[in-house]
N, C-alpha and C positions, 0 to 999 in steps of 0.2 A: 359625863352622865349627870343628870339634872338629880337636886335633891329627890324630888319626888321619885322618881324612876330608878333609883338606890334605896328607899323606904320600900318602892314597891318589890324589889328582885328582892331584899329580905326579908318579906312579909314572904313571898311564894318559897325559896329556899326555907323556911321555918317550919312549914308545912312536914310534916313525916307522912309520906304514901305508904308506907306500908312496914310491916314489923320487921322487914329485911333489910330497914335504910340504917345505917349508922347515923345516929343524932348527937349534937354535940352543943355546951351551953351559947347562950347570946355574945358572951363575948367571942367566942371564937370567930363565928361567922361575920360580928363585924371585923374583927380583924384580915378577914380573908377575905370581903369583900372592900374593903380600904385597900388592901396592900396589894391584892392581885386580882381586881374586878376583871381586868379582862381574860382571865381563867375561870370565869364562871358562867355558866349558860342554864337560860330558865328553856324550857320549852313549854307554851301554852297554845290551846286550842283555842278555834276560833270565836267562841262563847268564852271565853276563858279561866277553862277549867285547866288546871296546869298538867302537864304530859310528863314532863318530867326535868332533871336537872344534874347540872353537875359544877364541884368545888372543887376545882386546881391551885396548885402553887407552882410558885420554882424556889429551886433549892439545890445545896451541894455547891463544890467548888471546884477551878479549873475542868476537867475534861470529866468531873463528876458531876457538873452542872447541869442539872434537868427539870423536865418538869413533873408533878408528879398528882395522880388524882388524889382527890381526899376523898369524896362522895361522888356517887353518881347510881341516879334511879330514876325507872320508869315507872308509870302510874298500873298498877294489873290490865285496865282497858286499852294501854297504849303500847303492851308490850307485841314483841313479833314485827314491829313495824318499824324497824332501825332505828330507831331513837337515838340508844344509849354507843351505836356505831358511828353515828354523825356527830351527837355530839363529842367523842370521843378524837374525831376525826377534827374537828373544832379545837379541842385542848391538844394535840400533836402539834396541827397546822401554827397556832398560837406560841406554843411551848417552845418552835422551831424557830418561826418568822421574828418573833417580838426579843423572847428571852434568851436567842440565840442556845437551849439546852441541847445537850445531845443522845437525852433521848427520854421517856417515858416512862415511869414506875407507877406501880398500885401495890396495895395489898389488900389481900381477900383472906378470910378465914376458910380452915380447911374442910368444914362441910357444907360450904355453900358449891357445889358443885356445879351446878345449873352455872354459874355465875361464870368457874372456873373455865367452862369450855367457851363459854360466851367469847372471854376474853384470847383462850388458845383460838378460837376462830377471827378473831381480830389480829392475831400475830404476836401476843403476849405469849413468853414461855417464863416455865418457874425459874425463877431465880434461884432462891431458897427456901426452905421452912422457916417461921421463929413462932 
């Protein structure tokens, strides 16, 4: 990826859509975007107003090796329209293909509800509470 084009994915990851995104300081993102840019995916519209986005890692060791979301949000105009399914489907494909993981984790807080079934309808089931 070109400097410019890593200036840019962190300029649009930097952005908060909405009071529902977990945000996190400057250093982190660069470091997520150094060490695992290709677990990260912007989505932008064709004016380019950004749609939405998502910040993967991998992590764990032998047969606990995975990948795992950190963030991922759609913009309110851009939800209903699988976004957060494809890119989703993007960090698996990725997670599988590249870092060889064996399988996919997130965490979501317990009264995001909306979010929870999202993800049971993608084939997430609860692991555990903490």
């Amino acid at each position: 990826m070109l400097k410019d084009e890593y200036a840019y994915l962190l300029c649009l990851v930097l952005r908060n859509l909405d009071i529902w995104t977990e945000t996190y300081n400057i250093g982190f993102y660069l470091h997520y975007l150094s060490r695992w840019l290709d677990l990260c995916c912007v989505q932008e519209a064709p004016r380019g107003r950004m749609m939405g986005y998502v910040i993967g890692k991998a992590e764990g060791q032998a047969v606990e090796w995975h990948g795992h979301v950190t963030a991922i949000t759609v913009a309110a105009e851009y939800r209903r329209l699988s976004l957060a399914w494809r890119m989703m489907n993007l960090l698996e494909l990725v997670s599988n293909d590249i870092y060889r993981g064996f399988f996919v984790d997130l965490f979501v807080r317990c009264n995001k509800l909306v979010a929870i079934e999202m993800y049971e309808g993608m084939g997430y089931s609860l692991y555990r509470r903490v």
